[in-house]
Structures are given as structure tokens and as C-alpha cells.
C-alpha positions as CSV (number, residue, x, y, z in Angstrom):
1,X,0.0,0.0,0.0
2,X,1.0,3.4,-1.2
3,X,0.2,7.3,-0.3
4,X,1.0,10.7,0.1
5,X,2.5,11.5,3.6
6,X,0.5,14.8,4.5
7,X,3.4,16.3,6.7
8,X,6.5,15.8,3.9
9,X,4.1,15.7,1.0
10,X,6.1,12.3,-0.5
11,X,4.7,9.2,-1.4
12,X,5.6,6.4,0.8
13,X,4.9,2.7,0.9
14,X,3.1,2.1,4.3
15,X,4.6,-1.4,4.6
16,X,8.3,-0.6,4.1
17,X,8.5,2.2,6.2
18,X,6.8,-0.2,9.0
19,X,9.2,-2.5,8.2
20,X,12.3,-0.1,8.4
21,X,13.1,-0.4,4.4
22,X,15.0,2.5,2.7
23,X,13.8,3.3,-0.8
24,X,16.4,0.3,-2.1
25,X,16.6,-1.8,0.8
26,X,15.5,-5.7,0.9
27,X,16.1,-6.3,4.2
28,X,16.0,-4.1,7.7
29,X,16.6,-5.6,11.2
30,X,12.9,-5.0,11.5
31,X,12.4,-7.5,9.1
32,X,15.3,-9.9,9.3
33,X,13.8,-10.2,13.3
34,X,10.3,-10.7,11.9
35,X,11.5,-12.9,9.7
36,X,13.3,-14.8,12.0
37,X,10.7,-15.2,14.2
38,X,8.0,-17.0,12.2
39,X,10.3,-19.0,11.8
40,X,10.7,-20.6,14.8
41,X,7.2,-20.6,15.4
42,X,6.5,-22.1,11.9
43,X,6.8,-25.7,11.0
44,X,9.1,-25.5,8.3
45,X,10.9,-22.5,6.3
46,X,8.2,-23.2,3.5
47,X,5.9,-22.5,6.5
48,X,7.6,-19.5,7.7
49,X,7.5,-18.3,4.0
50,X,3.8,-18.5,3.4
51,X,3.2,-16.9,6.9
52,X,5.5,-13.9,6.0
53,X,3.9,-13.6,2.4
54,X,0.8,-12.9,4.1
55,X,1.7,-10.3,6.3
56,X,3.3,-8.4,3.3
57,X,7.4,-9.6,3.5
58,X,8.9,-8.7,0.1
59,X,11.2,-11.4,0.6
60,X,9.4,-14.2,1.4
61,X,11.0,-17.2,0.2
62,X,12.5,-20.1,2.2
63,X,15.9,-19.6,1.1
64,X,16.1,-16.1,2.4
65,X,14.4,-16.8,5.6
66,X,17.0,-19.6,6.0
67,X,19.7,-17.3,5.6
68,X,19.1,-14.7,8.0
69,X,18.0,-17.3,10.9
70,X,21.8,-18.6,10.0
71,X,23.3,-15.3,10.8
72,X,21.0,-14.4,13.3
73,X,21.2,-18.0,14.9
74,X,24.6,-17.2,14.9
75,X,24.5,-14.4,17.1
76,X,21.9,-15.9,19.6
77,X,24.2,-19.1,20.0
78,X,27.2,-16.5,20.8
79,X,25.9,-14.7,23.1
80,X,24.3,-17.7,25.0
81,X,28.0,-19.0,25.1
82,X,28.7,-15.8,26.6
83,X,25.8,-15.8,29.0
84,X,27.1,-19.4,30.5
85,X,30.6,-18.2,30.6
86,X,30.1,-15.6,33.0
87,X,27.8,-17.7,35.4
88,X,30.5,-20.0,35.5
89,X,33.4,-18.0,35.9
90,X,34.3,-17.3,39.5
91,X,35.1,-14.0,38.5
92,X,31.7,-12.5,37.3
93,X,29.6,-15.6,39.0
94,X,28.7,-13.3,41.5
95,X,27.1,-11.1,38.7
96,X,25.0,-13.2,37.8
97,X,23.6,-14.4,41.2
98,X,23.0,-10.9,42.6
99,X,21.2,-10.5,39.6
100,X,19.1,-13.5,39.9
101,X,18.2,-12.4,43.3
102,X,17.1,-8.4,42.2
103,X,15.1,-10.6,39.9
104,X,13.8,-12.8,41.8
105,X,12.7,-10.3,45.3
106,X,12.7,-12.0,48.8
107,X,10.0,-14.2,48.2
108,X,11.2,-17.5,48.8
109,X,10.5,-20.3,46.6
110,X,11.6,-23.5,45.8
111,X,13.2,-25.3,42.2
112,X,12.7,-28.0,39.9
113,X,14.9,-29.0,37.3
114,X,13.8,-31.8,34.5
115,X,15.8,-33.7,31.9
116,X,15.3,-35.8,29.4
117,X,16.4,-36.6,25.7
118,X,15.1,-37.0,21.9
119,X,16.8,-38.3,19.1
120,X,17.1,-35.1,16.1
121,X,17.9,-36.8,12.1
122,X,20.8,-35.1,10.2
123,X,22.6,-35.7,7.3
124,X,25.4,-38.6,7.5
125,X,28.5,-38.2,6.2
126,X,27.2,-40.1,2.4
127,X,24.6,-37.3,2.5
128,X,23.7,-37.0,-1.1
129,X,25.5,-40.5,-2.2
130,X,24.7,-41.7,-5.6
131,X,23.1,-43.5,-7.4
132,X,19.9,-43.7,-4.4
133,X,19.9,-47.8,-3.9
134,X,23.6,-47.8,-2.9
135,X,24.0,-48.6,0.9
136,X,25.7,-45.7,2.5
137,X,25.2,-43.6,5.7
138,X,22.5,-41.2,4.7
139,X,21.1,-40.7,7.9
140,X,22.9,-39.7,11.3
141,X,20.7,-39.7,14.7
142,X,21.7,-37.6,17.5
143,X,20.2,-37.1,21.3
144,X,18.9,-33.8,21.7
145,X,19.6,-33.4,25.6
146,X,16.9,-30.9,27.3
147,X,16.4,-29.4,30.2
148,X,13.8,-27.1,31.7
149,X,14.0,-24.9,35.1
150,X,10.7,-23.5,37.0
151,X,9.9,-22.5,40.2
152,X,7.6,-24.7,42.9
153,X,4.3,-23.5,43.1
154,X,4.3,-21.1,39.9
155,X,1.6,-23.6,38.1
156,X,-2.0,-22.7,36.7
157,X,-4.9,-24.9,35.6
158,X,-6.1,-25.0,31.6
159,X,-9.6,-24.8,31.0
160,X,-9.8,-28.7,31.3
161,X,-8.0,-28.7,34.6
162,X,-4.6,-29.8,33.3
163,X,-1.7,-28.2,35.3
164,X,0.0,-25.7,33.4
165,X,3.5,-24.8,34.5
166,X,4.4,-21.0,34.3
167,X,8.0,-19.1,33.3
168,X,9.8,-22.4,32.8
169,X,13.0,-21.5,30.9
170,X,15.1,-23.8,28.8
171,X,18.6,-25.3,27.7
172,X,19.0,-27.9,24.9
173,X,22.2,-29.1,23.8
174,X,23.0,-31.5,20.6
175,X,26.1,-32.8,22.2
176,X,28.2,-34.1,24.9
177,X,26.5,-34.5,28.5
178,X,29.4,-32.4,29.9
179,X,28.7,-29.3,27.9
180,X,24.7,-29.4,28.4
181,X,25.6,-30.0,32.2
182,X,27.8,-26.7,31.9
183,X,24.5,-24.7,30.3
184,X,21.9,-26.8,32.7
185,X,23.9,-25.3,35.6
186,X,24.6,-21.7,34.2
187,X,20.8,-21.1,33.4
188,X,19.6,-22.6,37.0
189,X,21.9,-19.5,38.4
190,X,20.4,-17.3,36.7
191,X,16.7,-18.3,37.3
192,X,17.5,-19.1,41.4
193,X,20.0,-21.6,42.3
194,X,21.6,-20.3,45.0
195,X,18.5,-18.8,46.1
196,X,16.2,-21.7,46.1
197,X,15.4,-22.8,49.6
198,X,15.4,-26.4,47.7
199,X,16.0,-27.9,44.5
200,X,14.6,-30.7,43.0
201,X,15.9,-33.0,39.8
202,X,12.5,-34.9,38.2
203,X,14.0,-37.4,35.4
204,X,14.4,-41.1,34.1
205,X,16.4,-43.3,34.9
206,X,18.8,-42.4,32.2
207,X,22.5,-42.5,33.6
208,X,24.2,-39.4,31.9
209,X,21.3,-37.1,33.5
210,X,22.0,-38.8,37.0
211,X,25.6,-38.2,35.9
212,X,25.0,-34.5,36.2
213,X,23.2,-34.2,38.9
214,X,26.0,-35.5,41.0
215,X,28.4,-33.6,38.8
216,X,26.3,-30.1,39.0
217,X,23.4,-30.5,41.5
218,X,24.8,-32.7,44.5
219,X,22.5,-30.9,47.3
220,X,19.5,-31.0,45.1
221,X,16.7,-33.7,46.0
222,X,16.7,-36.5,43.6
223,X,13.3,-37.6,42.4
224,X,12.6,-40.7,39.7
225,X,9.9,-40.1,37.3
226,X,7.1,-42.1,38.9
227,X,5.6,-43.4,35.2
228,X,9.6,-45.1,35.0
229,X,9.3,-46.4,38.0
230,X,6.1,-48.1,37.2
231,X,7.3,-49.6,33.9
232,X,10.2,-51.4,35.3
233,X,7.8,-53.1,38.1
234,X,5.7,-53.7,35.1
235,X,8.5,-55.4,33.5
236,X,8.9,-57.6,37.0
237,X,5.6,-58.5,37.0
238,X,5.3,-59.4,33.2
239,X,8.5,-61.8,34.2
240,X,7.3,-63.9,37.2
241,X,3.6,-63.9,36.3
242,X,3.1,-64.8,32.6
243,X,-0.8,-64.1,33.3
244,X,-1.5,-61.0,32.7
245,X,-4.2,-61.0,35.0
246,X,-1.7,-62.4,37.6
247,X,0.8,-59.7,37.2
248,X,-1.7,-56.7,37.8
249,X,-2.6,-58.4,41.2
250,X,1.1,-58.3,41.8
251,X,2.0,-55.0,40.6
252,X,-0.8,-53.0,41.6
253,X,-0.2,-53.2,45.5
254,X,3.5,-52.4,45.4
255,X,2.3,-49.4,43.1
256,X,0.3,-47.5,45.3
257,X,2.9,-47.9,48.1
258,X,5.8,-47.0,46.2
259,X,3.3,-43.8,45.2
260,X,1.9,-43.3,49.1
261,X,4.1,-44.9,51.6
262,X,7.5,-44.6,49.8
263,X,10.0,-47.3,48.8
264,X,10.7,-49.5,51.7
265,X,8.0,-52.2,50.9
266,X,8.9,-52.6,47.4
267,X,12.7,-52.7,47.7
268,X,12.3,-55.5,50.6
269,X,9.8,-57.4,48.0
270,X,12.3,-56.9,45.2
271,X,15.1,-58.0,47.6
272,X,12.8,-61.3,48.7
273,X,12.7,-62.4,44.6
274,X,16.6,-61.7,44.6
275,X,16.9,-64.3,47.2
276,X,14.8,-66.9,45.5
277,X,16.2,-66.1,42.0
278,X,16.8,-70.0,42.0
279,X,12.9,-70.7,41.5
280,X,13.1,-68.8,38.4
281,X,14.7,-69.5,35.0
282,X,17.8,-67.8,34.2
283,X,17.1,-64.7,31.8
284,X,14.3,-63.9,34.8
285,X,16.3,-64.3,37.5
286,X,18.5,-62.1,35.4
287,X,16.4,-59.3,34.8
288,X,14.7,-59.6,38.5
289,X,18.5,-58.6,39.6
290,X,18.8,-56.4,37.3
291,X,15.6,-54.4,38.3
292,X,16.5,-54.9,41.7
293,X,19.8,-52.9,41.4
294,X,17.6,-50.5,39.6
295,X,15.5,-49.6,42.6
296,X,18.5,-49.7,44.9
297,X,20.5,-47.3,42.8
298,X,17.6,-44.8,42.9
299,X,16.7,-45.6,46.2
300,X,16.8,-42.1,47.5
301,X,15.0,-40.8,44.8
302,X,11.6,-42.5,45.2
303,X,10.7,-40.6,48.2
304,X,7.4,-39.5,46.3
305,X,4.9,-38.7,49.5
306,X,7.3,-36.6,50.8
307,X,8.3,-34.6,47.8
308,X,4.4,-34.2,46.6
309,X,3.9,-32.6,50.3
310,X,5.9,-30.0,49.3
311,X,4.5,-29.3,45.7
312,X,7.5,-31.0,43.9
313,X,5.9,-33.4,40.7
314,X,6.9,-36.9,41.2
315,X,6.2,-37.0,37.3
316,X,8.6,-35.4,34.4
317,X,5.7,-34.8,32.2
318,X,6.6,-31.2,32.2
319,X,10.0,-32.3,30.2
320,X,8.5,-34.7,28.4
321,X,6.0,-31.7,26.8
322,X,8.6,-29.8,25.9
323,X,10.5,-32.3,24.5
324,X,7.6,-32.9,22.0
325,X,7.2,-29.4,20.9
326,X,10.7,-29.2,20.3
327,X,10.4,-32.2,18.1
328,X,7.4,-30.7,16.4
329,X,10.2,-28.7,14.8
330,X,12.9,-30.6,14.2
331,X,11.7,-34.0,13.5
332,X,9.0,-33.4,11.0
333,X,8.7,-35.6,7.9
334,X,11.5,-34.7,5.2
335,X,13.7,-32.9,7.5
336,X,17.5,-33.6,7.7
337,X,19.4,-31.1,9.5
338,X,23.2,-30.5,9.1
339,X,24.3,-29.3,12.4
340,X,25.2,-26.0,12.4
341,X,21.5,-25.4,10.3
342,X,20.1,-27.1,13.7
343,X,22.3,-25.1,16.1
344,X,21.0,-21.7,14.5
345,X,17.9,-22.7,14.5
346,X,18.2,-24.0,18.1
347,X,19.6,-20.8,19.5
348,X,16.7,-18.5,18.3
349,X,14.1,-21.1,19.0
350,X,15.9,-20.9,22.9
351,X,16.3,-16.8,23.0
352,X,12.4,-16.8,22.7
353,X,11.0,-18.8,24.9
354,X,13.6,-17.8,27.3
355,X,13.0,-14.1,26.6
356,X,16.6,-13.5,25.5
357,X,15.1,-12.7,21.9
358,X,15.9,-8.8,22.0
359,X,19.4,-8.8,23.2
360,X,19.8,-10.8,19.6
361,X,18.8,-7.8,17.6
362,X,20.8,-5.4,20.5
363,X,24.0,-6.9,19.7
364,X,24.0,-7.0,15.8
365,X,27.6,-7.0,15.6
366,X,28.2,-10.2,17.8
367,X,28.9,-13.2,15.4
């Protein structure tokens, strides 16, 4: 759309001057950060570029979009290096906490940490191999390790009555556990750490998250997601009972006191199968030891009464929610990401939901 501004007496084009265009210009940082934007709340570039197209871009197309979310992804993935280098560094870590508690107020408040992992697809090192029915590796998988950080208590009710967890922030690393540790801990300074009166870590039973808790968060209070727990009794009871039937009536019980009365009863019932592992064949005496060192290796971390009495979740659905709409990104049909294409992408997708976005399009000449 085009008029005569009434003050200068020039025609303009209403759309590029609300964009920020010049009379040559294809691109502003207006529109590079709109740009950049649908796209990480689009499905796809393609996505992004129909959405733009309709709200007026003059460069909508995929391979533009793509572009700038490279450079700008650049930037965000800089500057979150930054961020976790001076939470970490002894020198400017005390920066970062007396800014957490400004934040923060003198309310106190408790904090719960979640991880968990998903598998992203990239390109493998034949990418592009031909001809197409020659074996070759294509196709590279690669855990996604995720975290998310929220505050006890700060939870609201959908319409339908489902909690709903409010200001969560999040880390997500494609790489070593080490590295995601490193971010995991730099972001829980800066939303609380050292202020939280307690801090909770809600996961699986998978060993490199358990791995960094000791390694990162040895005071916090450890708790097994419950729905794990279940399935490995589940796989206990499916062993010794091949009647279904059977194996709920064993199950069940140990269930709801593992859920109400803690883990005592169930690690001395585990424990009694242990000691009778002779009355059992040998791959189910073999997995009834195995499950049993399960349970005793998380033993501290099935205290479910008493962390639900003080509003911790003894479930990591939170985590597992996010992990999904992260994967409603990067794991739709078609899509292969090389990695620094994913990293870019990554960084802005993590500068917006944790409210970072604008210090991306402060800091233009970080790269």
C-alpha cells in the first residue's frame, strides 16, 4: 500500500517504512527479526514463508528466511556461550547471582529441574551418495539433551484442569553431557539456584542425566519419574507372572505404596525375589537382579509422599511436553538437519522462549 504523507508531501509505501526499508533496501533488522521469528514458530521454512507472504514480507521465500535465521542464529548461540561463561566464571559468577536475586525479590520459593532426551535426524557423512539404492550412511541420529527450570508452586490450571507450569526456561544441547551440564547449571543460576530454599531434579532413569546431577546439583533432592518407575515393576511382574491378570494383582499393590508410603516395601519385596532367583529361569532371574539394582540405585530418589507434600511433581511430564514441541520442529517428515543449520535454529528457538530474543537484535555485531 502506497500514499502521500500529509506532513513531507512524499509518497511512501506504508509497509516498508513499518518494516524499516529504505527506498532500495531488501532487508532491515525490522524485518530480518520478523523474519526470523516466524520461523521458529512455523513448522518449516516453507511454513515460515507463506506466513511472512501474508503479512506483506517482500522477501518471502525459504531460502532467504534460512539465511538470516543462519546469521542471526549465529549471534543468539554467541551470546548464549557468553551468557554461560560468566555464570560460571568465579570472576563474574557473583554477577549473575545478585542478579538473579534483584530478579527474583525476597520471596522464597523452591526449584525444579527436569531432563530428558530425543533423538534429532541429520545428514550422514554419504549425504547426497549416488546412485539412491547404494548402501551408505545417509542418515545420522543424534540425542537432543533438554532441560527445563521452573519454580515450585508457579503452576496454573487449563480450562480442562490440566496443570499448566508457568515461566519455565530452557537449555538444549546436541552434544556431549558435559557441555549441556555446563548450560543446565549456568541457566539454574540465573533463574535461582543459590536462592532456592530447595531444588529438585525430576527425570528417568537415564544415567548421563543422573551423571549430572552428582556432577552439577549434588545438594538438590533427587526424584525418579514415577511413570519409569512403574514400567520397570511392570516389567517384573510381566516376568514372574506370565498371566496378565496375575501380574496386575502383583503390581498393583506395590504401586500404590511406592506412590503413598515410599519405597521401603517394594525394595524389601524386590530384595525377597533376589533371594529366590533360583525358583526362576535364568534370563528372569537375570532381569529380577537387574531391576533390583535399579530400585536400589535410585533408592533415594523414590521418596514420592514426601516430595508431593511439598509441591515438587513426582512425574517429568513437564519435560517430556517440551520435549515434543521441540520435536514438532525438528523432526517433521523430510527434514535432515546438518548441524550448524540445527544449532541456529536452536539458539533463536531458545532466545524466545527464554525471553533473550531482544538482546539478539541489540547486539547485531556479535557473530
Amino acid at each position: 500500500m502506497a500514499g502521500r504523507d500529509p506532513a513531507t508531501g512524499r509518497w511512501v509505501s506504508v509497509g516498508r517504512e513499518v518494516l524499516g526499508l529504505s527506498a532500495r533496501a531488501r532487508m532491515s533488522p525490522v524485518l530480518e527479526e520478523r523474519l526470523c521469528f516466524t520461523a521458529t514458530r512455523a513448522g518449516s521454512y516453507e511454513a515460515a514463508a507463506e506466513v511472512a507472504g501474508r503479512w506483506g514480507s517482500p522477501v518471502a521465500d525459504d531460502t532467504t528466511i534460512h539465511s538470516h535465521v543462519q546469521r542471526a542464529g549465529a549471534r543468539a548461540e554467541a551470546l548464549a556461550a557468553a551468557r554461560v561463561e560468566r555464570a560460571l566464571e568465579p570472576a563474574t559468577r557473583g554477577e549473575v547471582v545478585a542478579g538473579a536475586r534483584r530478579q527474583l525479590g525476597g520471596q522464597p520459593f523452591s526449584l525444579v529441574i527436569e531432563m530428558d532426551g530425543w533423538m534429532v535426524r541429520e545428514r550422514g557423512g554419504q549425504w547426497g551418495l549416488k546412485p539412491p539404492e547404494k548402501q551408505a550412511d545417509r542418515v545420522a541420529w543424534h540425542e537432543m539433551k533438554t532441560g527445563i527450570i521452573f519454580q515450585v508452586g508457579r503452576r496454573a490450571q487449563t480450562g480442562s484442569g490440566r496443570p499448566l507450569i508457568l515461566d519455565k526456561a530452557y537449555v538444549a544441547w546436541r552434544g556431549d553431557p558435559h557441555e549441556f551440564g555446563r548450560r543446565l547449571y549456568a541457566e539454574a543460576l540465573r533463574r535461582g539456584l543459590n536462592q532456592a530454599q530447595k531444588v529438585y531434579v525430576v527425570a528417568d532413569g537415564g544415567v548421563w542425566i543422573w551423571n549430572i546431577v552428582a556432577d552439577r546439583f549434588g545438594e538438590a533432592t533427587g526424584v525418579l519419574d514415577f511413570y519409569h518407575a512403574a514400567e520397570h515393576l511392570w516389567a517384573v511382574a510381566r516376568a514372574i507372572h506370565e498371566d496378565r491378570e496375575w501380574a496386575r494383582r502383583w503390581v498393583k499393590p506395590l504401586l500404590h505404596q511406592l506412590k503413598h508410603d515410599g519405597p521401603e516395601r517394594v525394595l524389601r519385596r524386590l530384595g525377597d525375589l533376589v533371594r529366590r532367583r533360583g525358583d526362576y529361569e535364568e534370563s528372569v532371574a537375570a532381569l529380577i537382579e537387574t531391576e533390583a539394582n535399579y530400585f536400589n540405585r535410585h533408592r533415594e530418589h523414590l521418596r514420592y509422599p514426601a516430595v508431593e507434600s511439598e509441591g515438587c511433581p513426582k512425574g517429568s511430564g513437564a519435560i517430556e511436553s517440551t520435549c515434543s514441541q521441540l520435536q514438532d520442529r525438528f523432526k517433521r517428515t523430510g527434514q535432515f538437519w546438518t548441524l550448524p543449520g540445527e544449532n541456529c535454529l536452536l539458539a533463536l528457538e531458545l532466545a524466545r522462549r527464554n525471553e533473550d530474543w531482544d538482546e539478539i537484535w541489540d547486539q547485531r555485531d556479535v557473530a
